[in-house]
Every structure is written in C-alpha cells, then in structure tokens.
C-alpha positions as CSV (number, residue, x, y, z in Angstrom):
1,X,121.7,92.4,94.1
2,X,121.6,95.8,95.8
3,X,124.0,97.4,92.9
4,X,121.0,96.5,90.4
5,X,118.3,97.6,92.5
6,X,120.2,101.1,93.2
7,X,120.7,101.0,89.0
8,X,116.8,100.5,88.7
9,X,116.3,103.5,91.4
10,X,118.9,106.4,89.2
11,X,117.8,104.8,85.7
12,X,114.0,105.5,86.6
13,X,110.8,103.4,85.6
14,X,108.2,101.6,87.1
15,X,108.7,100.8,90.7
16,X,106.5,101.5,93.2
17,X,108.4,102.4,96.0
18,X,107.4,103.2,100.3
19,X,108.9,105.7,101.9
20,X,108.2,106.2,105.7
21,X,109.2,110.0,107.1
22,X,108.2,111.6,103.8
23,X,108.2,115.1,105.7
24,X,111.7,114.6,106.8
25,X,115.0,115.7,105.2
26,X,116.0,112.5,103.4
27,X,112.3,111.7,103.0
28,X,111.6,114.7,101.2
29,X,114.7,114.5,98.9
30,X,114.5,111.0,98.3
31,X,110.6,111.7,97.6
32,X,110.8,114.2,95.1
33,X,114.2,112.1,93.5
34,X,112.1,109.4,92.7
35,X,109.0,111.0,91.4
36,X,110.7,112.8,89.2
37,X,112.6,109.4,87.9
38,X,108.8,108.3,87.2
39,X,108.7,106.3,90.3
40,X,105.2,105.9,92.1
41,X,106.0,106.9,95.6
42,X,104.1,106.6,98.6
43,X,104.7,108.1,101.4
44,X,104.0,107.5,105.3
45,X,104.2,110.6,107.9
46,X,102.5,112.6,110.2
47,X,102.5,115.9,108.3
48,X,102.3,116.3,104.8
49,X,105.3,116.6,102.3
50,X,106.0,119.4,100.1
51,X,105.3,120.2,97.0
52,X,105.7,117.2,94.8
53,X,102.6,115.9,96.7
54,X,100.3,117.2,93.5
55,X,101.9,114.7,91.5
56,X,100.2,112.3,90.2
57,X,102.9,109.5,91.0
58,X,102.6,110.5,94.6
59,X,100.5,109.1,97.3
60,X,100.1,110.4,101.1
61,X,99.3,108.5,103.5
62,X,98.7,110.1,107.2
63,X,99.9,108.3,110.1
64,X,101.8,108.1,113.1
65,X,104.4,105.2,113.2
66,X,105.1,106.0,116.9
67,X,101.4,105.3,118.1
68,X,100.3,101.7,118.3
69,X,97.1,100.6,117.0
C-alpha cells in the first residue's frame, strides 16, 4: 500500500496533496517536489512559501496550527 502510493508521488499526476509547514525545510522541498511532478499542493503555514507559490498547482493557505480556534 504505502510502496504504491510513494510510486504515484515520484511518477507524478493528479493528486491533490496537504502539506502542513509549507515554509519549513521539508515543507518547502517536498512543496516544490510535488508541483513540479503536476501535483496540486496546498499548503498550511504561518508565513508564506517560496517561490513556487505563483504556480498555478499551488494553494496557500494562512494559519497557525498552534492557536486554537
């Protein structure tokens, strides 16, 4: 099961994938990984990502995952 999904991920395609910590180090790789794979990404954090975040198979969404409510 998670051999295919990881297949799915490196082969690229049509997932729609979450990622929370987009701003972060593995967040930002794994980000930018994916889009260019043709993923749609979106992506939870505080501060905005990098630059992949003008593509069109990117979403940002701002918010703190720490703060309740």
């Amino acid at each position: 099961m998670v051999g295919g999904i990881i297949n799915l991920l490196f082969q690229g395609g049509d997932m729609e994938i979450c990622i929370t910590g987009v701003s972060g180090f593995v967040g930002r790789f794994l980000s930018g990984f994916l889009v260019k794979k043709g993923h749609r990404v979106t992506g939870v954090d505080r501060n905005p990502p990098g630059s992949f975040s003008d593509s069109p198979f990117f979403r940002f969404i701002e918010a703190d995952t720490t703060v309740k409510g």
